[in-house]
Structure formats: C-alpha cells, structure tokens
PQR file of N, CA, C, O and H, with PARSE charges and radii, in Angstrom:
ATOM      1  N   UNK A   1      23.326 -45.768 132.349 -0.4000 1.5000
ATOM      2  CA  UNK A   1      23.806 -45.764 130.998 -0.0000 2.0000
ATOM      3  C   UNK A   1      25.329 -45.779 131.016  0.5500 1.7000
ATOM      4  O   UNK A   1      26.007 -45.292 131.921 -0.5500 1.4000
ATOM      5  N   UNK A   2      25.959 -46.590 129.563 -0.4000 1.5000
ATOM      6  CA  UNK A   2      27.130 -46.270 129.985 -0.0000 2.0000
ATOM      7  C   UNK A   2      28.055 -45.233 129.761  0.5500 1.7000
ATOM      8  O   UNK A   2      27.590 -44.419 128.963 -0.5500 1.4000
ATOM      9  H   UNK A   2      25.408 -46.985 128.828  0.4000 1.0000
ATOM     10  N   UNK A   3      29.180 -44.947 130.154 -0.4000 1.5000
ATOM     11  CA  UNK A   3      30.061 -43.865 129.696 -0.0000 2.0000
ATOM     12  C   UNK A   3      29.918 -43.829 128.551  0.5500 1.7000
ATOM     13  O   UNK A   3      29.852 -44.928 128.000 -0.5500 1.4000
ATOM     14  H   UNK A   3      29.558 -45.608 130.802  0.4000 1.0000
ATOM     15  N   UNK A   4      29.767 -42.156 127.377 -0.4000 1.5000
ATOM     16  CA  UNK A   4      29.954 -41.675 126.288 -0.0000 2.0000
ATOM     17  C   UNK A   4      31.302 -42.104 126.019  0.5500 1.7000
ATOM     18  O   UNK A   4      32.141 -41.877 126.890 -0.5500 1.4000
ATOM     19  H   UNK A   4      29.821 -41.263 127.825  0.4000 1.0000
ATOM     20  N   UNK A   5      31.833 -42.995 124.400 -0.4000 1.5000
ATOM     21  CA  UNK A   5      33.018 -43.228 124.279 -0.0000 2.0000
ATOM     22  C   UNK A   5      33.334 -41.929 123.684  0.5500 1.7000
ATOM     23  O   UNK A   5      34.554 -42.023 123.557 -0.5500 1.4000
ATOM     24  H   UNK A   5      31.151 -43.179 123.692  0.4000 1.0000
ATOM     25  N   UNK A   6      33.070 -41.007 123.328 -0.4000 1.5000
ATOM     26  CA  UNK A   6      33.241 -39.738 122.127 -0.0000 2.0000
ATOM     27  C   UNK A   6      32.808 -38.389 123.434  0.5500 1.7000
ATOM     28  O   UNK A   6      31.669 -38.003 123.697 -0.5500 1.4000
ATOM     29  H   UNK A   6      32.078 -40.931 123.431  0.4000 1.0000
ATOM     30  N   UNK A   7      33.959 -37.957 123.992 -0.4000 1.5000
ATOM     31  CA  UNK A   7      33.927 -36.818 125.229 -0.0000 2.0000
ATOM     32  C   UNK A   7      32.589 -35.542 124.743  0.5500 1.7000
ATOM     33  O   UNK A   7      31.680 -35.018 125.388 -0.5500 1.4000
ATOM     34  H   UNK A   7      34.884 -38.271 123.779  0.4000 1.0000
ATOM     35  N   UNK A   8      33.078 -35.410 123.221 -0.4000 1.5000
ATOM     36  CA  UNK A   8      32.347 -33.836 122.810 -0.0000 2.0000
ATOM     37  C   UNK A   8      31.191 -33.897 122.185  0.5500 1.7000
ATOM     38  O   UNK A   8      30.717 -34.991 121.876 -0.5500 1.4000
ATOM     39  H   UNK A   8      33.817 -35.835 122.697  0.4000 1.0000
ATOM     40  N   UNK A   9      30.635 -32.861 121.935 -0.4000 1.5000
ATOM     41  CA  UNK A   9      29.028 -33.208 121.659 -0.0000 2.0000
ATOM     42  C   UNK A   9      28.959 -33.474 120.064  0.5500 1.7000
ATOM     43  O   UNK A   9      29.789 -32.929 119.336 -0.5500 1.4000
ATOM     44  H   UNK A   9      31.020 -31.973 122.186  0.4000 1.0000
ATOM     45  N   UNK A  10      27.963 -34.314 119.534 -0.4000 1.5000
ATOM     46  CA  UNK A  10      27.727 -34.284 118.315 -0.0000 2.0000
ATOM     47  C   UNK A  10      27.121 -33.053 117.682  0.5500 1.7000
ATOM     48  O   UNK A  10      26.055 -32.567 118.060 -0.5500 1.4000
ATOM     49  H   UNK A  10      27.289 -34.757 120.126  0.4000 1.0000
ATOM     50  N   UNK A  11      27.878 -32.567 116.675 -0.4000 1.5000
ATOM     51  CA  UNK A  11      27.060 -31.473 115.719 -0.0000 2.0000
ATOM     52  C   UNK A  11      25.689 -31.701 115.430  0.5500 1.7000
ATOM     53  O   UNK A  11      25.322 -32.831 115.110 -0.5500 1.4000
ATOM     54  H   UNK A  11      28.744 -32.962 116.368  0.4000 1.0000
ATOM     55  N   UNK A  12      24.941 -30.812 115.501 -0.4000 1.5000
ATOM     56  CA  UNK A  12      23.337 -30.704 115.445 -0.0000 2.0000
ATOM     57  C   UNK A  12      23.005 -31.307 114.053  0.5500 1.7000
ATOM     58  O   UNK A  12      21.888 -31.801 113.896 -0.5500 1.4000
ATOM     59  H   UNK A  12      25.240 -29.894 115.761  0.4000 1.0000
ATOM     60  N   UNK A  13      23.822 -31.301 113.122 -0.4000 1.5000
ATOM     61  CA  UNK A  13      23.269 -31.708 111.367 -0.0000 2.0000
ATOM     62  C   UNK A  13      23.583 -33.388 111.739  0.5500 1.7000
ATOM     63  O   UNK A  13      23.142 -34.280 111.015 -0.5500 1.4000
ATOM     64  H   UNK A  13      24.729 -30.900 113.249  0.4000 1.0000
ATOM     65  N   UNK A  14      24.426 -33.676 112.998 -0.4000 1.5000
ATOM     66  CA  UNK A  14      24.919 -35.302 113.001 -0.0000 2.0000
ATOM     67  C   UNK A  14      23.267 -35.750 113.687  0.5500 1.7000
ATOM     68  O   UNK A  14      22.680 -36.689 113.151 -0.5500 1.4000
ATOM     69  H   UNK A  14      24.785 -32.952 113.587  0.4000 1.0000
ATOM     70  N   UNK A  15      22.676 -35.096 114.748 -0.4000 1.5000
ATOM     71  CA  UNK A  15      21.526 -35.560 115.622 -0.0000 2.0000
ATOM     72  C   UNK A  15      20.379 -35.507 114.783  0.5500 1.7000
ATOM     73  O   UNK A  15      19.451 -36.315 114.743 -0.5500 1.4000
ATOM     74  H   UNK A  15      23.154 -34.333 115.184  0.4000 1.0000
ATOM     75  N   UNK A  16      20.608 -34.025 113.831 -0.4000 1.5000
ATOM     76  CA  UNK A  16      19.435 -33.985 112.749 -0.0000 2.0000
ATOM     77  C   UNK A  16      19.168 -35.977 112.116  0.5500 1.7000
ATOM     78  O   UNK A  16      18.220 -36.753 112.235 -0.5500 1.4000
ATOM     79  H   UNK A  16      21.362 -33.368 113.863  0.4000 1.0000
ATOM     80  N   UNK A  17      20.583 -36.104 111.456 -0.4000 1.5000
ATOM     81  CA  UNK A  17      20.412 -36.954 110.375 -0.0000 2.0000
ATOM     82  C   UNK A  17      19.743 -38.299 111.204  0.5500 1.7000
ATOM     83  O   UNK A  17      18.760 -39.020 111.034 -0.5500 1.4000
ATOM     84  H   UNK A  17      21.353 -35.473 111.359  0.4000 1.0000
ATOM     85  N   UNK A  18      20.780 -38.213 112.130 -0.4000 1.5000
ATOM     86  CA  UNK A  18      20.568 -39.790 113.171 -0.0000 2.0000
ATOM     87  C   UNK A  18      18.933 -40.035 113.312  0.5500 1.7000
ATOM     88  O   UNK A  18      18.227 -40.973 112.941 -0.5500 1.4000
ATOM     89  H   UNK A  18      21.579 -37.627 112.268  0.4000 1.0000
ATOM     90  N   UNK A  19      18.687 -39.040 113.869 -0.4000 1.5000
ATOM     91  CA  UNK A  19      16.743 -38.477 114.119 -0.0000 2.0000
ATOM     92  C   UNK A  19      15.826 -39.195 113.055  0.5500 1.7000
ATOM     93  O   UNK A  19      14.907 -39.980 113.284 -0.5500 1.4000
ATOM     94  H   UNK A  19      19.261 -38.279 114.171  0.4000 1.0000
ATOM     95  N   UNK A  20      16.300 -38.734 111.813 -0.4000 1.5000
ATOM     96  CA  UNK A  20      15.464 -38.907 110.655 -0.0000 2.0000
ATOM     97  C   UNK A  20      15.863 -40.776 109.970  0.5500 1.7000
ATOM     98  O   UNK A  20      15.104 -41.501 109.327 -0.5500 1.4000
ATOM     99  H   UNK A  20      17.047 -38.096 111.626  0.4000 1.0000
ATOM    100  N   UNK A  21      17.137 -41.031 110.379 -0.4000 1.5000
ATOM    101  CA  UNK A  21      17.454 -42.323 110.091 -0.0000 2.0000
ATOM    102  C   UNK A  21      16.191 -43.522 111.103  0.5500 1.7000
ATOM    103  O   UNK A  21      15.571 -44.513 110.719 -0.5500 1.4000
ATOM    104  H   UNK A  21      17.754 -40.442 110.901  0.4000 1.0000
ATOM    105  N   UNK A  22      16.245 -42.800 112.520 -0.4000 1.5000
ATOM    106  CA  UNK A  22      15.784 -43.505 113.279 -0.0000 2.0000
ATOM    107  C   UNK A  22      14.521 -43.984 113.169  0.5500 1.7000
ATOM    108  O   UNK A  22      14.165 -45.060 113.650 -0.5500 1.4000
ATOM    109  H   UNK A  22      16.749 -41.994 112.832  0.4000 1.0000
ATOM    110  N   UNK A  23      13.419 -42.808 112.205 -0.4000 1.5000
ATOM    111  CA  UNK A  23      12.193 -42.905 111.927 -0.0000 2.0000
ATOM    112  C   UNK A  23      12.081 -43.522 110.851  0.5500 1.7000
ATOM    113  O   UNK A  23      11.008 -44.101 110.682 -0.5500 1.4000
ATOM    114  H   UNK A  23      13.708 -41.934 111.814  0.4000 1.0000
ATOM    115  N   UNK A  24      12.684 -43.577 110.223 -0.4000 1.5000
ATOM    116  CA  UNK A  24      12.913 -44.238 108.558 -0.0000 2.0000
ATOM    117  C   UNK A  24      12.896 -45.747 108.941  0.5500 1.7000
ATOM    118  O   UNK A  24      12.063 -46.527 108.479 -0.5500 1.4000
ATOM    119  H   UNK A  24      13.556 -43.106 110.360  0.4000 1.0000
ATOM    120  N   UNK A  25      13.672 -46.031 109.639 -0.4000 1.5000
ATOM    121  CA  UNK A  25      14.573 -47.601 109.930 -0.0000 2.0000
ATOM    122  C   UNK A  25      13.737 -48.542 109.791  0.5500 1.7000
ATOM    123  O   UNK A  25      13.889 -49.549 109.099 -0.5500 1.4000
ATOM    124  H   UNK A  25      14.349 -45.398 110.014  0.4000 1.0000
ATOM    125  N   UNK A  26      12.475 -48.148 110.689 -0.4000 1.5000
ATOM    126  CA  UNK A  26      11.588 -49.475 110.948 -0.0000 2.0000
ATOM    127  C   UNK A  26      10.859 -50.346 110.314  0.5500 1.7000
ATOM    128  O   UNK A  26      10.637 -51.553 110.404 -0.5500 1.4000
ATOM    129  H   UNK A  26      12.352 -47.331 111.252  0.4000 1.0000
ATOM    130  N   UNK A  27      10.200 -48.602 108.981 -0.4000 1.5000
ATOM    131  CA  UNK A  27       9.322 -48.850 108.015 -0.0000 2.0000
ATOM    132  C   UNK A  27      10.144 -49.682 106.811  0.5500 1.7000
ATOM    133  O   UNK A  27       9.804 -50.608 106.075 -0.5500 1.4000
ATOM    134  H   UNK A  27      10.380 -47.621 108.907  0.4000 1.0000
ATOM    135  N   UNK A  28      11.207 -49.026 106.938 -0.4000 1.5000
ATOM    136  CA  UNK A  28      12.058 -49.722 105.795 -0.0000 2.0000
ATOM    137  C   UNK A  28      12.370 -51.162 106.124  0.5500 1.7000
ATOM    138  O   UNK A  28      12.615 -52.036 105.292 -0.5500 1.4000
ATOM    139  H   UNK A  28      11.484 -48.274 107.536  0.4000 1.0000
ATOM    140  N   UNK A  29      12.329 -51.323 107.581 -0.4000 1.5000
ATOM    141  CA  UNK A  29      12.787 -53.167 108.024 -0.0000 2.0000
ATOM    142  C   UNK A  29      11.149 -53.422 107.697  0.5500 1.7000
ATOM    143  O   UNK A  29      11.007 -54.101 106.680 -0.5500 1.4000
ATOM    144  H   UNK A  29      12.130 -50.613 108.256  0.4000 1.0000
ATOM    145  N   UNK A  30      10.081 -53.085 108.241 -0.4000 1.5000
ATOM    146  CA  UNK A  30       9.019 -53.603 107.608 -0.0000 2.0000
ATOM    147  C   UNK A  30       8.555 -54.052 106.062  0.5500 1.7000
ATOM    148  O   UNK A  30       7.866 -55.005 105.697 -0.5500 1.4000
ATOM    149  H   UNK A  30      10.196 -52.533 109.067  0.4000 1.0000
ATOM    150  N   UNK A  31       8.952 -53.403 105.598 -0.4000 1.5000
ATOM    151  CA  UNK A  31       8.853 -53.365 103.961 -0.0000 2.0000
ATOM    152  C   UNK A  31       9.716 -54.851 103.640  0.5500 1.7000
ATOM    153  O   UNK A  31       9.308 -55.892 103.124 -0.5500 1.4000
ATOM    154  H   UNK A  31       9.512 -52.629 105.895  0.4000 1.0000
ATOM    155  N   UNK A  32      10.891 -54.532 104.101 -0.4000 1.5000
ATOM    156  CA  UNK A  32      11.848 -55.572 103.228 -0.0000 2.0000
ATOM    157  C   UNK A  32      11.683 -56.954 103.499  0.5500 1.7000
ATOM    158  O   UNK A  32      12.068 -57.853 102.752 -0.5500 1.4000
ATOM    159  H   UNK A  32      11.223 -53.686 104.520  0.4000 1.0000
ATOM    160  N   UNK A  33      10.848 -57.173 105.061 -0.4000 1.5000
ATOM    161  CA  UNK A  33      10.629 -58.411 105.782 -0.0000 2.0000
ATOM    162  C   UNK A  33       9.299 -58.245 104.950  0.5500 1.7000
ATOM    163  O   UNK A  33       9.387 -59.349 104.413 -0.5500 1.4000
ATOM    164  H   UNK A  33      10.535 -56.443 105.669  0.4000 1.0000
ATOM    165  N   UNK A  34       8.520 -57.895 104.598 -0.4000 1.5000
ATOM    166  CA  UNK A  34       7.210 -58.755 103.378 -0.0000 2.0000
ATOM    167  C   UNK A  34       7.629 -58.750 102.111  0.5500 1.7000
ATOM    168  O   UNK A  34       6.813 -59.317 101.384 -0.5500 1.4000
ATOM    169  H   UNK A  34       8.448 -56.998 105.034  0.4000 1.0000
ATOM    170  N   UNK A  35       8.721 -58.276 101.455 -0.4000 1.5000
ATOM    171  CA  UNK A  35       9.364 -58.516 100.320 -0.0000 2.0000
ATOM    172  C   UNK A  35      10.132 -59.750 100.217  0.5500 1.7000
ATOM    173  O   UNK A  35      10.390 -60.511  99.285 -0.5500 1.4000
ATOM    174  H   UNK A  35       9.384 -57.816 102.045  0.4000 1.0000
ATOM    175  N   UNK A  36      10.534 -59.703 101.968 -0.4000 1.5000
ATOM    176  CA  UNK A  36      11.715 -61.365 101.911 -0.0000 2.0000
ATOM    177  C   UNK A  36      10.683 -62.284 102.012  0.5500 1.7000
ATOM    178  O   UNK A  36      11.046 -63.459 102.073 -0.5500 1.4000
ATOM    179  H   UNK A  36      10.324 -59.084 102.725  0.4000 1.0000
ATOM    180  N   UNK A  37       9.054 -61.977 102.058 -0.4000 1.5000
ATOM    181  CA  UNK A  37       8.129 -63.479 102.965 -0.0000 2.0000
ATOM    182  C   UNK A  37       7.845 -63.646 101.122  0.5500 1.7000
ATOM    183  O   UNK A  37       7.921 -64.757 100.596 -0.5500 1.4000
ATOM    184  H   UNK A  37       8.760 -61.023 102.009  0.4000 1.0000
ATOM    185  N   UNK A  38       7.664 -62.935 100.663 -0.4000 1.5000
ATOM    186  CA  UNK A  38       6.775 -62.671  99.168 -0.0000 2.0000
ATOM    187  C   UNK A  38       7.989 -63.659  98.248  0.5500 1.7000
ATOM    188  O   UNK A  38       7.957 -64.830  97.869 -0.5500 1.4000
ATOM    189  H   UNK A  38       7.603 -62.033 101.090  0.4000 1.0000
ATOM    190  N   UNK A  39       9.120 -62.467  98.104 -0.4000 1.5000
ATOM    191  CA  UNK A  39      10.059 -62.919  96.635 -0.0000 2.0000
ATOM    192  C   UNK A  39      11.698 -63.312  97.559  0.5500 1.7000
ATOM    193  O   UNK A  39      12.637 -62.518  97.525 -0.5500 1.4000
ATOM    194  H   UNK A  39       9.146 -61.516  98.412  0.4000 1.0000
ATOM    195  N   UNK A  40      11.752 -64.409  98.190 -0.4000 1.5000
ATOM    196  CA  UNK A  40      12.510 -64.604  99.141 -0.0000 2.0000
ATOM    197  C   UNK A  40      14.065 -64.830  98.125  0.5500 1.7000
ATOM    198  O   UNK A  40      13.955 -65.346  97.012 -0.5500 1.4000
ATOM    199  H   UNK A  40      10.989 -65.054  98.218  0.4000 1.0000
ATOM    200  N   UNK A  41      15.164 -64.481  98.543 -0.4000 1.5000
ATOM    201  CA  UNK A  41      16.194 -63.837  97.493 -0.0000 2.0000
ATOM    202  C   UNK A  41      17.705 -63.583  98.536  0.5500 1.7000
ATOM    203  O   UNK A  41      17.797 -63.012  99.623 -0.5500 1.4000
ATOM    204  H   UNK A  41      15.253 -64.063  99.447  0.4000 1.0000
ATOM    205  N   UNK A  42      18.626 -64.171  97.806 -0.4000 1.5000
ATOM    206  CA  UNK A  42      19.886 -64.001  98.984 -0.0000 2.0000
ATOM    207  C   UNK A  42      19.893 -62.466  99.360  0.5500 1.7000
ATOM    208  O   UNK A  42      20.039 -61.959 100.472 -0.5500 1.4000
ATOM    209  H   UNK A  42      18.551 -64.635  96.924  0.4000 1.0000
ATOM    210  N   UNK A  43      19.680 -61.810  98.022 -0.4000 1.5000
ATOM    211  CA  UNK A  43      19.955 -60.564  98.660 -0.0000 2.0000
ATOM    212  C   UNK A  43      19.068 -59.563  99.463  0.5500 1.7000
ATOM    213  O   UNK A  43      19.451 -58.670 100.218 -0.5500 1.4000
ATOM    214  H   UNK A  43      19.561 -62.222  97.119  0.4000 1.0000
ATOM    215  N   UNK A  44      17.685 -59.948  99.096 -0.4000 1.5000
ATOM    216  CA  UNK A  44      16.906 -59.624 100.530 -0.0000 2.0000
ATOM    217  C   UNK A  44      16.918 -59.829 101.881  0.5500 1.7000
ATOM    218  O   UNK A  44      16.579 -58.986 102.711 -0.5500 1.4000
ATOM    219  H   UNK A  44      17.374 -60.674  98.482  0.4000 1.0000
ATOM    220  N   UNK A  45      17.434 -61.312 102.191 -0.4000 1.5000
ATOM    221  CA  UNK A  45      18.106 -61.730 103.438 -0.0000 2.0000
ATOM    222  C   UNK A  45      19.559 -60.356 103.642  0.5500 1.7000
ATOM    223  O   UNK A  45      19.475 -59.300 104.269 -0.5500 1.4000
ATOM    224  H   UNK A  45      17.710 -61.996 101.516  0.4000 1.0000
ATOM    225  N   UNK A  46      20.464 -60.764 103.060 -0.4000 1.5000
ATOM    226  CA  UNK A  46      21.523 -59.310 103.447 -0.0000 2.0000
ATOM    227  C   UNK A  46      21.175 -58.299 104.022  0.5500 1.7000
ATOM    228  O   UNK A  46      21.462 -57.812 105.115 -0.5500 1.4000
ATOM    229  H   UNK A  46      20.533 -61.622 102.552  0.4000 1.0000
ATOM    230  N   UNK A  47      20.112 -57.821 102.683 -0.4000 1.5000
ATOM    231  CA  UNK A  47      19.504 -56.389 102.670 -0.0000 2.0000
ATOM    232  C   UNK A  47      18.941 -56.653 104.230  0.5500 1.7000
ATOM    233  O   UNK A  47      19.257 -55.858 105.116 -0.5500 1.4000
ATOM    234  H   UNK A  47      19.880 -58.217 101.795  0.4000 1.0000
ATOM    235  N   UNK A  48      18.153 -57.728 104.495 -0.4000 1.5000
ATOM    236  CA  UNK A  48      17.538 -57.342 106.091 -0.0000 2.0000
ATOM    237  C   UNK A  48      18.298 -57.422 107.224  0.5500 1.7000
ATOM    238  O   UNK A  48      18.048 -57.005 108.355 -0.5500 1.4000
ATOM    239  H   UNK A  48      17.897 -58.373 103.776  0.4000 1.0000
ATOM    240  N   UNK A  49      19.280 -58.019 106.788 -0.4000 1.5000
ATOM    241  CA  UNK A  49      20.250 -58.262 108.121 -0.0000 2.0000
ATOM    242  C   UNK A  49      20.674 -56.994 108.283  0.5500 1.7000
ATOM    243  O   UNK A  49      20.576 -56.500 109.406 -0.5500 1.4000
ATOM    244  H   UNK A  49      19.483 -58.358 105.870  0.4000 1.0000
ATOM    245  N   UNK A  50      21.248 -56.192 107.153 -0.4000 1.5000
ATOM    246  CA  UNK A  50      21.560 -55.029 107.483 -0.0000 2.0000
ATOM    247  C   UNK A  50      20.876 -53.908 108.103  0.5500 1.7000
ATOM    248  O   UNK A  50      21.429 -53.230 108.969 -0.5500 1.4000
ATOM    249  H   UNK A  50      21.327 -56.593 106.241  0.4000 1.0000
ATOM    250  N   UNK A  51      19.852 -53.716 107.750 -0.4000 1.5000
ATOM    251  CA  UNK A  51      18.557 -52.853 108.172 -0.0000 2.0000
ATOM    252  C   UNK A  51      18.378 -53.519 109.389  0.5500 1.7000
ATOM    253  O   UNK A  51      18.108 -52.636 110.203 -0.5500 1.4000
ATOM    254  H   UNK A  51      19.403 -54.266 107.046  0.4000 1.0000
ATOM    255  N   UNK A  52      18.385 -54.463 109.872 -0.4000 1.5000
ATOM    256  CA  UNK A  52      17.712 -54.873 111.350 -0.0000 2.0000
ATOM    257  C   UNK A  52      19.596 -54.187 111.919  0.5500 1.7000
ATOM    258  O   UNK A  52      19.485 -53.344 112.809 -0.5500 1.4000
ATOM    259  H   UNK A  52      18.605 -55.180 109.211  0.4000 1.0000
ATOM    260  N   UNK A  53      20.629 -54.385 111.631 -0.4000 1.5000
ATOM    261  CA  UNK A  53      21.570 -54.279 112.424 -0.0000 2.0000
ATOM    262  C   UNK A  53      21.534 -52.594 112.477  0.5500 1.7000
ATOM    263  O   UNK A  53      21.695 -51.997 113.541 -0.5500 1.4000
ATOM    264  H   UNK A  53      20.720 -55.070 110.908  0.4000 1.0000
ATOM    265  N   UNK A  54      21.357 -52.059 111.486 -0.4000 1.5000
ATOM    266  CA  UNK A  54      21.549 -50.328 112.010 -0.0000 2.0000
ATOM    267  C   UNK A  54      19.803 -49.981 112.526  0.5500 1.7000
ATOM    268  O   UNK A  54      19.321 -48.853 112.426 -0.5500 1.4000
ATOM    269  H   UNK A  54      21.227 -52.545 110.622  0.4000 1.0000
ATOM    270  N   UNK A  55      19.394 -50.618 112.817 -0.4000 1.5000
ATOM    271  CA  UNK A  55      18.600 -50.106 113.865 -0.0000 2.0000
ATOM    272  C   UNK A  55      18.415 -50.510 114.864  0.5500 1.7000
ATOM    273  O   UNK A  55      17.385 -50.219 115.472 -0.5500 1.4000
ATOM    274  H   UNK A  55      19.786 -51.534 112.898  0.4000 1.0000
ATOM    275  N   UNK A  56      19.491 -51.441 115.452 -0.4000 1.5000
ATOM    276  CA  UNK A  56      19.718 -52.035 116.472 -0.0000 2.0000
ATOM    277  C   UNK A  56      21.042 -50.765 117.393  0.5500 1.7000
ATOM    278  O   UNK A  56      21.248 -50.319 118.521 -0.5500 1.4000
ATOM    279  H   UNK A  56      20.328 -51.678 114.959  0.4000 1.0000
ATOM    280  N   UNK A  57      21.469 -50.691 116.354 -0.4000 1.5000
ATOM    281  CA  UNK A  57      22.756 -49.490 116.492 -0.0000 2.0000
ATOM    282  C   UNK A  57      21.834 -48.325 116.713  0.5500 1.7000
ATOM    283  O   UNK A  57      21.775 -47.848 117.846 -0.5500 1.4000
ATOM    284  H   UNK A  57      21.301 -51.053 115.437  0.4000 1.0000
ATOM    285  N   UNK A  58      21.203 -47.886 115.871 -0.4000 1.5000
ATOM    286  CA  UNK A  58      20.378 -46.742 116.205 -0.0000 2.0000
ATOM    287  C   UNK A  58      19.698 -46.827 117.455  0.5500 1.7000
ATOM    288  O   UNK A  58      19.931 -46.085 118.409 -0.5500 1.4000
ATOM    289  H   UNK A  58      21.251 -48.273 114.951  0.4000 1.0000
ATOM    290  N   UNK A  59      18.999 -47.584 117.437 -0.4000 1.5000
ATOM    291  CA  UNK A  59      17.961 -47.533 118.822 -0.0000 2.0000
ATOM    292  C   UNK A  59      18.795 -47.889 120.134  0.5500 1.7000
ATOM    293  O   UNK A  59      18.237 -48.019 121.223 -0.5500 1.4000
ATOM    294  H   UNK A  59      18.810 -48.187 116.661  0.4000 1.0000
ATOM    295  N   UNK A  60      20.092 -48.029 119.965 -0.4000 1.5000
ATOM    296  CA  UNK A  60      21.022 -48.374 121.719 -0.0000 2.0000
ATOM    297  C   UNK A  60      21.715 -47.537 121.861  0.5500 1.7000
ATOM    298  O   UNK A  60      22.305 -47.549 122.942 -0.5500 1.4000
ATOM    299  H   UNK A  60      20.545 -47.923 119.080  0.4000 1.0000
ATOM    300  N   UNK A  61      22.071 -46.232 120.780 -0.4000 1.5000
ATOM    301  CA  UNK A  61      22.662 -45.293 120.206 -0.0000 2.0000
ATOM    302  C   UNK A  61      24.074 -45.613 120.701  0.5500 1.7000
ATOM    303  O   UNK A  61      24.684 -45.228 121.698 -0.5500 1.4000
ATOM    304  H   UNK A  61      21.591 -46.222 119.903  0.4000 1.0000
ATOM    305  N   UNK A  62      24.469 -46.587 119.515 -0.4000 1.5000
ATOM    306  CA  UNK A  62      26.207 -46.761 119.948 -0.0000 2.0000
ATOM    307  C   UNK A  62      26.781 -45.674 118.871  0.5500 1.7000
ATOM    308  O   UNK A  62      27.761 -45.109 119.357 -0.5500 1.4000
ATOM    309  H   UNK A  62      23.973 -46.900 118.704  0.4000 1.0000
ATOM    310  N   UNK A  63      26.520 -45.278 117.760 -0.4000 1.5000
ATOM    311  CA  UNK A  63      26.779 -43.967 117.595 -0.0000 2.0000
ATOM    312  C   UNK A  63      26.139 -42.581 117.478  0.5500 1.7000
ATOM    313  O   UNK A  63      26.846 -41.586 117.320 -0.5500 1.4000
ATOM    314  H   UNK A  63      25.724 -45.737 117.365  0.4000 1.0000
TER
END
C-alpha cells in the first residue's frame, strides 16, 4: 500500500462517517443507474458520474 499522505490519525466521527458513506454508495449508484436506463436525463448522467467517482475514492480510500 502506499504511503499515508496525512501523518496523523483520522478522528473516529471522520471513520464513523466515511464507514456509513461507504455502505450507502453502492445502493445509491444502483438506484440512479435504473433511473438513468428508465428516464435518461443530463442530469442523471452527472448525478452518476459523481456517485460512481466518490466511491471509487471511497473504496481506494484516497481520503
């Protein structure tokens, strides 16, 4: 793995939140990818790009 860029430990309410983001992420990219197949919409595309990118961040834990 690589070097931690951030030396000190994250506060427990930061690992809490990250935790609960991480479980959330997927269902919520699931949802929005049969909303984009259903009512396809610029801003559902966004909306998924974004959701696929922070759980790409989440799951490699760059923060």
């Amino acid at each position: 793995m690589a070097k931690r860029m951030f030396p000190k430990p994250m506060p427990p309410w930061w690992k809490k939140c990250r935790t609960s983001f991480q479980a959330l992420i997927i269902p919520f990219c699931c949802f929005q990818t049969v909303r984009l197949i259903l009512l396809p919409t610029t801003f559902d595309v966004l909306l998924l790009g974004v959701l696929i990118g922070m759980a790409c961040v989440l799951y490699f834990e760059w923060i």
